[in-house]
NULO-285268 format. One record per residue: residue in one letter; x, y, z of N, C-alpha, C in turn. Coordinates in steps of 0.02 Angstrom, whole numbers, plus 50000, padded with zeros to 5 digits. Layout:
residues N
aXYZXYZXYZ...
//
This chain:
residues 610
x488404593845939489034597545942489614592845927x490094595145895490604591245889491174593645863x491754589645877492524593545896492914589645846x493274595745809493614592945738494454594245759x494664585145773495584585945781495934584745696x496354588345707496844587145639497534583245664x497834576145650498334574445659498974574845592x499554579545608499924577545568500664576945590x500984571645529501614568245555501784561545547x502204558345558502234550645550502664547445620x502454546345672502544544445728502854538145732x502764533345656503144525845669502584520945687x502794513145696502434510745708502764504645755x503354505945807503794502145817503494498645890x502974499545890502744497245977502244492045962x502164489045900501684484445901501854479845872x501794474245858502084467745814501824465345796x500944467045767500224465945719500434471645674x499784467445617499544473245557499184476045579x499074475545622498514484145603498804490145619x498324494545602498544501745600498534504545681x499224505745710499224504445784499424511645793x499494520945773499854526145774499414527045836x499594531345863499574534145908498684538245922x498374541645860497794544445883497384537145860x497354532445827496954525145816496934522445888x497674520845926497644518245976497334523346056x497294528846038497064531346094496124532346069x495744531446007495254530346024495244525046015x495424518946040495384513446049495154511446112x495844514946147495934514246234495384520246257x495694525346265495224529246303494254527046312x494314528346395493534527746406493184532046411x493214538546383492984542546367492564541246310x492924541146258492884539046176492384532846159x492004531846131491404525946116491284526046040x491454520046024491494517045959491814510545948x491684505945915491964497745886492554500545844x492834495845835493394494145773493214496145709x492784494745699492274494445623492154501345613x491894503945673491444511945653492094516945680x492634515145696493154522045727493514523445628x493554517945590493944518245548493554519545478x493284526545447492974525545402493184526645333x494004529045336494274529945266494924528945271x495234522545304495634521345287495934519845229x495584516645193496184516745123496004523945076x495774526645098495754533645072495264533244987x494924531145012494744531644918494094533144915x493644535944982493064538944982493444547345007x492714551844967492674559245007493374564444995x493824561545071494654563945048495054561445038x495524561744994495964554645008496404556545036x496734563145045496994566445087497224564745138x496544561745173496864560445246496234554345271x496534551245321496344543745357495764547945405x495264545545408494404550245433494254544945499x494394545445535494004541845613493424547445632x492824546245660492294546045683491954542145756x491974546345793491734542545866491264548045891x491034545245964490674549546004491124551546065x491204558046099491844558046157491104559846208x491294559246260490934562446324490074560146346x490114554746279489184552846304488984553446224x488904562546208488454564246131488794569346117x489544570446116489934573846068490124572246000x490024572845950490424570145902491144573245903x491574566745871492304566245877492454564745816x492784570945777493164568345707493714569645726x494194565745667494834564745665495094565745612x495324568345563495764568345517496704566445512x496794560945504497534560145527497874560145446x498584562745433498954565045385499704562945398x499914556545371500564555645444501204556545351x500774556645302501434559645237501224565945217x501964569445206501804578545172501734575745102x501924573145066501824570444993500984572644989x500694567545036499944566945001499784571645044x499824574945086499684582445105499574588045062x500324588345040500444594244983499994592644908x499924586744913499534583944837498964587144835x498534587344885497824595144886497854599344936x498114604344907498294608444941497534611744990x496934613444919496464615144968496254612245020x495874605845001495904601545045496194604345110x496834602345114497224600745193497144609345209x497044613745176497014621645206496294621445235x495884618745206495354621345259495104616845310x495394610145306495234606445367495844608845409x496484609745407496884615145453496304621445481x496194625745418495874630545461495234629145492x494884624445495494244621145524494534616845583x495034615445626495194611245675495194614845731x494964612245785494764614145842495424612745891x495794606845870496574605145897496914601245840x497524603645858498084600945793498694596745844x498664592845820498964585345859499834585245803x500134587245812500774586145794501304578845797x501644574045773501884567845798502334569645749x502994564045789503574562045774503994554545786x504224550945758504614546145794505244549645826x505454549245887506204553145910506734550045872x506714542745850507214540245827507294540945750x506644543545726506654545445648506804554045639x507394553945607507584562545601507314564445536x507044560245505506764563645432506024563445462x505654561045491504944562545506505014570245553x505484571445598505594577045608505574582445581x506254581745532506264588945496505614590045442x505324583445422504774582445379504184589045417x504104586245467503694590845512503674598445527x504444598845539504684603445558504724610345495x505074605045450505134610045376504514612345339x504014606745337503544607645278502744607645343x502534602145387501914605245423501914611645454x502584613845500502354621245545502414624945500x502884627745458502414633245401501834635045391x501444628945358500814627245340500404630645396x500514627145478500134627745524500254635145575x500694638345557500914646845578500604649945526x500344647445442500084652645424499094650445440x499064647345445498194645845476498034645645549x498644644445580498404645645661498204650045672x497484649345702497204656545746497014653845809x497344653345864497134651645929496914646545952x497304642145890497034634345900497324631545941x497454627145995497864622946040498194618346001x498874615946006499374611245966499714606046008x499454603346005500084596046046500574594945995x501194593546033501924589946004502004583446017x501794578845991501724571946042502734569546015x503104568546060503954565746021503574557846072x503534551545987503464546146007504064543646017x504254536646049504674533246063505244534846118x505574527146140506144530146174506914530746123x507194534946138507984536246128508394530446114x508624526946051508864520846065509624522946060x509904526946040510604530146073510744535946123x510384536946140510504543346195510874537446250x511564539946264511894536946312512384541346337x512644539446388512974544946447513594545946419x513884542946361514614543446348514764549546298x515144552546300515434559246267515734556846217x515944549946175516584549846152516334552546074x516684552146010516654553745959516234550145925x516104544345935515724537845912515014539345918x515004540046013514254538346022513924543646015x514434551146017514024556745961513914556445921x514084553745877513794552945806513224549045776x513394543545837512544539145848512044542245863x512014548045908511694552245959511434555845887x511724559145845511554563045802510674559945761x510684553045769510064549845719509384549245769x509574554245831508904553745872508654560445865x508194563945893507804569345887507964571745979x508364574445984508284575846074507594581346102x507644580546164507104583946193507334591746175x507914592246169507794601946159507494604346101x507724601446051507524600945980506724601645966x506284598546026505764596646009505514603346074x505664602646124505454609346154505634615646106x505954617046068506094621846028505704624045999x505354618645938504744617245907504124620245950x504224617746007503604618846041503464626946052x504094629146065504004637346103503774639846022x504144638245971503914641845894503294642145885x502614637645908501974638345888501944639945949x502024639146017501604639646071501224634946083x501484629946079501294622346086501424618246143x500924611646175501104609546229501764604446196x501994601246245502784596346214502394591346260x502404585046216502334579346263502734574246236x503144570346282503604564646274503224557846278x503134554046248502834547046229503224542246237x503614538546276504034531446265503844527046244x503044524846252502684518746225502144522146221x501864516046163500994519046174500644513746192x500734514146283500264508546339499764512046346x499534511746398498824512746427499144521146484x499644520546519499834526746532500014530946507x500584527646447500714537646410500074539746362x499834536246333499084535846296498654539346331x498234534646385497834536746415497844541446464x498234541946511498264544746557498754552846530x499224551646508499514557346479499464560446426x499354557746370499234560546319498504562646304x498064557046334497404557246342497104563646375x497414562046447497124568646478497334577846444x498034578946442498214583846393497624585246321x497364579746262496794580846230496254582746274x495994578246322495344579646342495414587546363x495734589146390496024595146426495664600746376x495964600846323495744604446257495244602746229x494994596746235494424595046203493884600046229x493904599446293493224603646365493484610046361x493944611046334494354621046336493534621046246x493784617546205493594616346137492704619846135x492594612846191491654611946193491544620946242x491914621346265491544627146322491424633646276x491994632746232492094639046174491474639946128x491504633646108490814633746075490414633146079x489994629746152489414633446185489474641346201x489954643846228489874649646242489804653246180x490034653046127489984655646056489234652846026x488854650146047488224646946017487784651846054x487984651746110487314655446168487414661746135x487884667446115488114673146108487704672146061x487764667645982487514670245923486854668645932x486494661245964485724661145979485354668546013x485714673346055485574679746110485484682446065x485874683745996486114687445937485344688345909x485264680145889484924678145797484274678145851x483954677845917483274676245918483054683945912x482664683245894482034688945866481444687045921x481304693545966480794692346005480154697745990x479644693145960479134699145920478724702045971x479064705746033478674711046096479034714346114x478724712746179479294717246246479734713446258x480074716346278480744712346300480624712846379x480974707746425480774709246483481184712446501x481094717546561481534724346572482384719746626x482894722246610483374721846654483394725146699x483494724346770483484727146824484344727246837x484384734846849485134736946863485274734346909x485874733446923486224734747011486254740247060x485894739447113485824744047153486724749247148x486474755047170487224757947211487454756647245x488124757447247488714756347292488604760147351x488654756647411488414762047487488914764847502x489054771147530489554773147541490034768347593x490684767647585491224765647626491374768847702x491344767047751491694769447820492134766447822x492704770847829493284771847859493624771947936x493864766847967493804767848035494284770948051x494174773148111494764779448132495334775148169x495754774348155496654771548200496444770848277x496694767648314496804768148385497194772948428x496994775848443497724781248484497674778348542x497554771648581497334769148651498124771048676x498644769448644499134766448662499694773848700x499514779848624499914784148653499394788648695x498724786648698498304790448764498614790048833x498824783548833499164781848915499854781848912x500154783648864501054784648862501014792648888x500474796148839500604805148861500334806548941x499894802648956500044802949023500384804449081x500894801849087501754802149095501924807649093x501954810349054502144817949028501774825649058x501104823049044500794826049070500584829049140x500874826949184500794823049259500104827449284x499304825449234498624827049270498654820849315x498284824649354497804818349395498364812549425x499234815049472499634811349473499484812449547x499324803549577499104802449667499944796449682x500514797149660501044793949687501684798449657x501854797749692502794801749683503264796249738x503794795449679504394790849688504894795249712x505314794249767505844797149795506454793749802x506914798549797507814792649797507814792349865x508194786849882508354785049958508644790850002x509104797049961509104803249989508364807950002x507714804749996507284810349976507094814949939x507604812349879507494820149815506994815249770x506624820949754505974816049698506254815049647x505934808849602506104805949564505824807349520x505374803449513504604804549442503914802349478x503464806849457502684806249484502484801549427x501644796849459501694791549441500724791749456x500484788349413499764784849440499704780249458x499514778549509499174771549540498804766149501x498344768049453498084764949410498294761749366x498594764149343499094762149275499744756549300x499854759649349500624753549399500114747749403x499574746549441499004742349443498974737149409x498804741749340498484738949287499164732349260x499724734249276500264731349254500684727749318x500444727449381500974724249409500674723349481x500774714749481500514714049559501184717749604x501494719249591501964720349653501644727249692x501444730849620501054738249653500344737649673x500074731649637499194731949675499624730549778x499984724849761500254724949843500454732349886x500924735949851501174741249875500534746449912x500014745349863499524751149857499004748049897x498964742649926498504737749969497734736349921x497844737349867497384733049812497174726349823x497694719849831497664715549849498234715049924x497884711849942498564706650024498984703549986x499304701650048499934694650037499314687750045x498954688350053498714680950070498264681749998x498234685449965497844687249889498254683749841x498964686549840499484686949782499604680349816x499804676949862500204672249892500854668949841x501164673949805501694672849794502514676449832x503044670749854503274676549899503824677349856x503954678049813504314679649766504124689149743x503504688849733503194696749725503144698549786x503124695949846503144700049906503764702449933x504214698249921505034700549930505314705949880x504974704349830505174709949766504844718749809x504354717149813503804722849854504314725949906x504364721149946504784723950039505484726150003x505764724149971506704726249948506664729949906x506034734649859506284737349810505864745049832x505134745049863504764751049891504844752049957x504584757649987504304758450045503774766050067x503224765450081502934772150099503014775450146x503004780350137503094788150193502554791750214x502424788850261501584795350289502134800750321x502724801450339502774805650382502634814150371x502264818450418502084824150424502714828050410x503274825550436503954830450415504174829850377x504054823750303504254822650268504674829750226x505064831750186505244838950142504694838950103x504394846350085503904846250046503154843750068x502954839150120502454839250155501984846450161x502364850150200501954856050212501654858950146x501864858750055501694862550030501224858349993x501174852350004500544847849971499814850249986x499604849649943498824848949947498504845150000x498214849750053497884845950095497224842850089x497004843250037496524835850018496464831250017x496954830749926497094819449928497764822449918x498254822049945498974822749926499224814749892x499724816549852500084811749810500244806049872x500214799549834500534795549910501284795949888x501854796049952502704795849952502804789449941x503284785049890503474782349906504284781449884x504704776249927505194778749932505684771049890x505924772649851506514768049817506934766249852x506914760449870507594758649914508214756149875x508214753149825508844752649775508964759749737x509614762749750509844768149711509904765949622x510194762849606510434759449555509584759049494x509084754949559508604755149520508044762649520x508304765949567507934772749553508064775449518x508734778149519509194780049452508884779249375x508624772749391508324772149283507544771949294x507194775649381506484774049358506184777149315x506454783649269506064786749235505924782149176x506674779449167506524775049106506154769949119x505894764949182505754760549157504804761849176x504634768049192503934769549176503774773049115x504364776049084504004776649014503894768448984x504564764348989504564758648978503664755248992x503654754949046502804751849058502304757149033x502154761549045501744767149010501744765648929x502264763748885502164762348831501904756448813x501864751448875501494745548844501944738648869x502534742248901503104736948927502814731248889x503294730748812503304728748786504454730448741x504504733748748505164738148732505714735748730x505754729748772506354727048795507084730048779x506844729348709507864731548686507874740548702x507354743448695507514749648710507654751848785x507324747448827507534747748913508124747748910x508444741648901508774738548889509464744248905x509524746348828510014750448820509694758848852x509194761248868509194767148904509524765748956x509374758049006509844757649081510554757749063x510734754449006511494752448981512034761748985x511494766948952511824771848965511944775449003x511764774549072511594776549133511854772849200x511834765249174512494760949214512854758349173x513434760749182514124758249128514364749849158x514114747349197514504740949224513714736449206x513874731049175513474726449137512974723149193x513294720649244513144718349315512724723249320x512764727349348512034732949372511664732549330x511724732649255511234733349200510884726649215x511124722249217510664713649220510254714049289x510394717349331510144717649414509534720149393x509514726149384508984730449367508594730549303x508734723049247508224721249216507874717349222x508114711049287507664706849306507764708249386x507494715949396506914717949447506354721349405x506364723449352505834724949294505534718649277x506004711949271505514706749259505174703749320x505564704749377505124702049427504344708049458x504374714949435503984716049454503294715849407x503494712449342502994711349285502694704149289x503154701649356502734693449333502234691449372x502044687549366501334685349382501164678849421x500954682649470500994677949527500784670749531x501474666849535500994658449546501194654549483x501534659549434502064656249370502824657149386x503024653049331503694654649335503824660249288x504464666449294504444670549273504614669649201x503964671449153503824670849092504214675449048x504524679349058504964686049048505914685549041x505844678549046506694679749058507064679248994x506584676748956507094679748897506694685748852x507134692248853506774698048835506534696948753x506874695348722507194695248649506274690348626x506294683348669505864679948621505174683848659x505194687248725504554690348729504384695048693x504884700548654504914706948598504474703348533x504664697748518504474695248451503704693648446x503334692848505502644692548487502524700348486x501774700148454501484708148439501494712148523x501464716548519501684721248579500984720948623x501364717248690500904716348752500614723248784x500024725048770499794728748800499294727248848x499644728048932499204726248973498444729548979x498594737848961498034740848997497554738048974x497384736648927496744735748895496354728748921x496874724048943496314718548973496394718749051x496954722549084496974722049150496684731749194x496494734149131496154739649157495534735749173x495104732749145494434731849155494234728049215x494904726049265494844724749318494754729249357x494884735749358494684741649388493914744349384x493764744149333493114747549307492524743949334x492074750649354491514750149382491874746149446x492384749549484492534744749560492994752549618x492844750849668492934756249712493644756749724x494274751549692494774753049699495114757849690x495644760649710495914766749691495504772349658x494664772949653494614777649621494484783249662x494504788049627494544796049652493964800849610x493334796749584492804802149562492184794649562x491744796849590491264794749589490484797749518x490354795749476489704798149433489184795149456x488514801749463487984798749481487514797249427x487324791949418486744791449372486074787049376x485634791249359485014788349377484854784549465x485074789249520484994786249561485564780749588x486074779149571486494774849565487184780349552x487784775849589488574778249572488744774549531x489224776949486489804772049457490424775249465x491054770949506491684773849527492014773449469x492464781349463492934778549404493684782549416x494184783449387494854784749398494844787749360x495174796149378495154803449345495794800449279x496294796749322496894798649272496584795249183x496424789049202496024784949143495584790449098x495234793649143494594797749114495134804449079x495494805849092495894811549076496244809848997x496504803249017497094801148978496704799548884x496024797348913495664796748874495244800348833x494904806348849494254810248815494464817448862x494634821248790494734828348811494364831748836x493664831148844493104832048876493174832948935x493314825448955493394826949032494074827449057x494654828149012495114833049024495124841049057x494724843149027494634851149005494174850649088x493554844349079493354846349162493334845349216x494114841749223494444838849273494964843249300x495054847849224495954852649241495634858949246x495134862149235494684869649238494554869949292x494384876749280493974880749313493174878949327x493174872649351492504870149341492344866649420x491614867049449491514860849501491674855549499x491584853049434491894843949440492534844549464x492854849149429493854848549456494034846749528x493414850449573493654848249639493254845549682x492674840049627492074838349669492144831749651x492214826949698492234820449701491364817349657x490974819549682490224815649657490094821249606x490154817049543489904823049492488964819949440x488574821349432488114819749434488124817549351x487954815249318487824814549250486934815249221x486904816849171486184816649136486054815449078x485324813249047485174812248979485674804548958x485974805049011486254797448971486114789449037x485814783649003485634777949049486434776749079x486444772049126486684768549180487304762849135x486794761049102487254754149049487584758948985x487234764648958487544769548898488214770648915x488364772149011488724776149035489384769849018x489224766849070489664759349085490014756549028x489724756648970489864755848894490314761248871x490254767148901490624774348835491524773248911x491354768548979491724770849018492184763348987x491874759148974492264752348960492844751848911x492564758148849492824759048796493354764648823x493444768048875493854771948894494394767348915x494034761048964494684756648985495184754048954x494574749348883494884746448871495104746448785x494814753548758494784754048695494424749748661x493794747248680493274739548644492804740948663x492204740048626491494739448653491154735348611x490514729648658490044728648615489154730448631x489364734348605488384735548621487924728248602x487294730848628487034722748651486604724048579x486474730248549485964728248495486194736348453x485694739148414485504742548369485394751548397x485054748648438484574753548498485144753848561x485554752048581486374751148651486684756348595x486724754648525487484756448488487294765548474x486674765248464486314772248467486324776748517x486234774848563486404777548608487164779848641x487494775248634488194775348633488604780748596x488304780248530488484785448479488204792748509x487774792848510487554800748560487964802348624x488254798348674488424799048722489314800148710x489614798148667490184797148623490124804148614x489674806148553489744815048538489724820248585x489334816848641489384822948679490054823948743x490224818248731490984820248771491514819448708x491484820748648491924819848596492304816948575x492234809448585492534803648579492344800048501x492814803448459492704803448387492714796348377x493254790348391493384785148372492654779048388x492694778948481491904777048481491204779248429x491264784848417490734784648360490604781448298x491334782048282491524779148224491354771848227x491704767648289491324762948307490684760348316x490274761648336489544763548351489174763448271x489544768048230489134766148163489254760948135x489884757148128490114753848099489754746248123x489514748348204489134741848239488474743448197x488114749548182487404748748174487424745648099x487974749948062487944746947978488044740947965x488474735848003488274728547999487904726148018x487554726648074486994723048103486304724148037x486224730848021485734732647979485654728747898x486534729647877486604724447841486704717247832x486544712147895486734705547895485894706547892x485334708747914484704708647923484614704747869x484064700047835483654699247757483104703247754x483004702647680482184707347689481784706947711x481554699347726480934698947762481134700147837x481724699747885481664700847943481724708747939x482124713647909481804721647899481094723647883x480754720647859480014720647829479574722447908x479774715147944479394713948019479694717548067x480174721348054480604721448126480414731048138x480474731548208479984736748243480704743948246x480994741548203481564746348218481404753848174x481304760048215481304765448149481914766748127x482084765948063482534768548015482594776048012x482014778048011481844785847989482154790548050x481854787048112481984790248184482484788548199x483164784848164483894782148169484234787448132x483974788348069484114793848034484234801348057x483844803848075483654809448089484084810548181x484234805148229484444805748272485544805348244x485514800748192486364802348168486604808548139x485784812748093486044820548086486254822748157x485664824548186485594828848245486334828548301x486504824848300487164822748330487674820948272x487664824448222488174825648200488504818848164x488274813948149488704807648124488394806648049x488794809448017488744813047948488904804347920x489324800947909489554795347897488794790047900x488484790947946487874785247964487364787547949x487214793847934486534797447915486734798847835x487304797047787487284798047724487314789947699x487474784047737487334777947729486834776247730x486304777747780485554775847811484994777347749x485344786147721484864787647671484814782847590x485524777947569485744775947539485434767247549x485464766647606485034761447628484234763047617x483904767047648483314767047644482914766947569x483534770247512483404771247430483574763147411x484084758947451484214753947408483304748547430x483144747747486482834744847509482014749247494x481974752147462481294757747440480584753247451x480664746747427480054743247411479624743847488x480374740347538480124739747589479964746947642x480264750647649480314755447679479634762947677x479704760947623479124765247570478284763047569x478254756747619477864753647657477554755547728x478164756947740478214759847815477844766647824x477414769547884477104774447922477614781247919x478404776447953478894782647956479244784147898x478914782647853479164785647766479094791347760x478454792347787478134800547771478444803647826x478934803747880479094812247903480214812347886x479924808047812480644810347793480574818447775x480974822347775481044828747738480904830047667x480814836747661480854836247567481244832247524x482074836447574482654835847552482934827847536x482644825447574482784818247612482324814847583x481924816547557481314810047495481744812647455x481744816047419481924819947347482644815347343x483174814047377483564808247391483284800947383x483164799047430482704792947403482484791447357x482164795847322481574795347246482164796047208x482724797147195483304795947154483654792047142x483954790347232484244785147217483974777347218x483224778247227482634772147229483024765747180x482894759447231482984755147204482444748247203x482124742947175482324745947102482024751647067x482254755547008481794760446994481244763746973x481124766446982480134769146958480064766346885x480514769646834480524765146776480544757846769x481044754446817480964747446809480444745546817x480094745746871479394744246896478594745946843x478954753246789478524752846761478314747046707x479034745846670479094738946619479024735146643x479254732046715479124726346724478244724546736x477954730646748477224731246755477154729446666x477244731446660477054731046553477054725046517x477684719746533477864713946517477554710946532x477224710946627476784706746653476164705646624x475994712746600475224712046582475424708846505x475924710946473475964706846390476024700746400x476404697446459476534690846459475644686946472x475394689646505474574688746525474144689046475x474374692346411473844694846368473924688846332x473184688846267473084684746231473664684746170x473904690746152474394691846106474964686746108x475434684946171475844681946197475804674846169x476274669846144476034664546122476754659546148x476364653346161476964650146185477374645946133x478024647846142478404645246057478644637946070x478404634646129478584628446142477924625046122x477484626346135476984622246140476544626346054
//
């Protein structure tokens, strides 16, 4: 293989103070260590009087076993003198090397006027260097009339970027020709093109060899690319406004806030205050003072609540004599005044700051009360045994929005605190909190707020679903997260999900089985005791349309193996007749590649190497 440069131009010869022929492409295969060749063998027509005379012929090896020609042309005289000639080694060059002296303005326009013509009408996608040799011997900082006119006998850099944008050419500036602008700059820029050069024309060799071989058989069969599996889509989180509508809703509400006159304020869950604030696990006797042992949250606790068992309380008599709401009573007016706002405030994730902020601002007109009653919101958010991490609202707003419930609910779960429904399963309780269960899965909305036994039965029994299924579909209630422990957990999960209608967990649940199934390799699916078929047929039956139109798509991509298997045969009609379609690889492939094998085996077959 080998790479044909064309140099034209007359670059000068002002950097050397020997005879010899010192231009610019002589001296870079000289230098460059790329390039391999003597003195003797780089120069084979210099005086021009073999082959072309046209032009000065160097010959080397670049890269190891490239051949490297050169054609250099540094006069248009003997250019233009054969015309054919210089047209088809132009149109035969792989790169066209352009030169100038900057300080010579007739080798310029020489270039400029009579080579790019030439080389705009034969360029086809050839790469072009601009090499501008030398430095500037009047370019100087003075404006006056003089040293413009000196200035006029150099070639400036715009002049020559100009040039460059006209072909689409690289511009390279040369001050000397050392071992850096040579080698390293000018050098690397060729090599650059040289390896753009070689890749072209391997890749153009392989194309026409693919082309020109003649294979007197079969051809061996191409095996397609399997199908694309269908995409799941996961469903959004609603965790956030599950426990904001709460609030609103007032199901399943065991606290009511009262003004220091006794008129109610806003009803409230225990759980949720909990989940967000030692001052209320204290209030609610969750934890002691010798628990929290901060007395900073215990003073906050004694000066800002207080509870009311009393029997004469107003409104006592018409409570529910079961579990009545617990009373408790606001002892700051100022801060009762904005409690509605500042439990939507926590209910949303007390995260809000600037919107607290200004809901208290419109409600207390004096700035002083507004600052009182935002850092008793920060003292009842902080955390016992730090310093209060909260005092500046602004840089706490700027991280992503703190949502406690989700890691300080799961301190509740599966624990006898505050809850108010006990599930039996398998012989065993698990305690859990109606408002959570409400706030979460309409399911047990509908059979918490009905006309139903559970509504007013503390121990409600569960069935058809395990102990750990349960604990898992209840974790994901807490905390909006689950990880099932395997394949066979996530399956189950997904069934137990549909049947209390918890669309998003399902969604989840497949999305756990479709990666796990897909990180598998073939040989660990080959060995592994898992039914596919009986995975299948349990994601119809429960309805998870998404994982039972993937599974079937899986079982067609993976056919070889599956189609192996015992539980192949109680696919359905419907459900082979799928498979056998979208089979991968396909019945046809398998048949050629059966065909080739046996031609490649047969005596006919002959080896073209040997």
């Amino acid at each position: 293989m080998s790479i044909h440069i064309v140099a034209l131009g007359n670059e000068g010869d002002a950097f050397h103070q020997d005879n010899r022929p010192s231009g610019l492409i002589r001296t870079y295969l000289g230098r460059s260590p790329l390039v391999s060749g003597d003195e003797s063998s780089l120069l084979l027509n210099a005086t021009s009087t073999v082959a072309r005379p046209v032009f000065t012929e160097y010959q080397a090896s670049a890269f190891g076993n490239v051949k490297l020609v050169v054609h250099d042309c540094p006069v248009w005289d003997i250019f233009d003198s054969d015309w054919y000639t210089s047209r088809n080694l132009i149109g035969g060059a792989d790169i066209i090397v352009i030169k100038y002296n900057v300080n010579d303005k007739f080798s310029f326009h020489e270039v400029k006027d009579n080579y790019i013509p030439v080389i705009k009408r034969a360029l086809n996608s050839v790469p072009v260097i601009i090499a501008a040799v030398g430095t500037r011997q009047n370019e100087l900082p003075c404006t006056c009339p003089l040293c413009t006119s000196d200035r006029g006998s150099c070639v400036s850099t715009t002049e020559g970027i100009q040039l460059a944008k006209e072909l689409g050419a690289t511009y390279l500036e040369l001050h000397s020709l050392d071992d850096f602008y040579i080698g390293k700059y000018f050098g690397g820029v060729l090599e650059y093109f040289m390896i753009q050069a070689l890749n072209q024309k391997t890749s153009e060799k392989m194309k026409k060899r693919k082309m020109n071989s003649s294979f007197h058989g079969i051809r061996p069969p191409q095996l397609e690319q399997p199908e694309k599996m269908p995409v799941l889509k996961a469903e959004a989180s609603h965790y956030n406004s599950d426990l904001n509508n709460l609030l609103f809703c007032c199901q399943c509400v065991d606290v009511v806030f009262y003004h220091p006159d006794l008129k109610e304020v806003v009803e409230a869950h225990k759980i949720v205050l909990c989940a967000v604030s030692h001052v209320f696990m204290l209030l609610f006797n969750v934890k002691s003072p010798t628990e929290i042992q901060d007395s900073s949250i215990i003073r906050t606790t004694q000066d800002l609540f207080a509870i009311n068992r009393d029997t004469a309380f107003p409104g006592a008599s018409q409570e529910s004599s079961g579990n009545p709401p617990l009373r408790v009573v606001v002892k700051d007016a100022l801060f009762c005044s904005c409690l509605s706002d500042i439990l939507r405030f926590i209910y949303s994730g007390a995260f809000q700051w600037e919107e607290l902020e200004e809901d208290i601002r419109k409600k207390l007109k004096d700035s002083g009360d507004v600052s009182n009653v935002i850092e008793k919101v920060k003292c009842i958010l902080k955390t016992p045994g730090k310093i209060n991490c909260l005092r500046n609202c602004k840089t706490y707003q700027s991280r992503k929005p703190l949502w406690f419930y989700n890691t300080s609910l799961r301190f509740f779960l599966n624990k006898p605190m505050l809850a108010d429904v006990v599930f039996e399963i398998q012989g065993t309780t698990v305690p859990a909190h109606r408002a959570i269960l409400v706030a979460r899965c309409e399911v047990m909305a509908a059979m918490f707020n009905g006309n139903y036994m559970e509504a007013k039965s503390v121990l409600i029994p569960v069935y058809g679903v395990s102990k750990e299924t349960f604990l898992s579909f209840l974790e994901y209630l807490y905390t909006d997260s689950c990880c099932p422990a395997g394949i066979f957990q996530a399956m189950c999960l997904l069934i137990c999900a549909e049947m209390y209608q918890v669309s998003r967990l399902q969604h989840i649940c497949e999305l756990f089985i479709i990666t796990q199934l897909q990180s598998l390799p073939s040989r660990e699916l080959a060995a592994m005791n898992l039914d596919i078929v009986d995975l299948l047929k349990k994601a119809k039956f429960h309805h998870s349309d998404c994982l039972s139109t993937w599974l079937l798509h899986f079982i067609a991509t993976n056919y070889l193996i599956f189609s192996q298997k015992p539980e192949f045969q109680d696919l359905s009609v419907e459900e082979r007749s799928f498979v056998e379609k979208h089979r991968w690889p396909s019945n046809m492939y398998l048949k050629q590649l059966a065909e080739y094998r046996k031609y490649i085996h047969s005596r006919k077959c002959r080896c073209l190497v040997m």
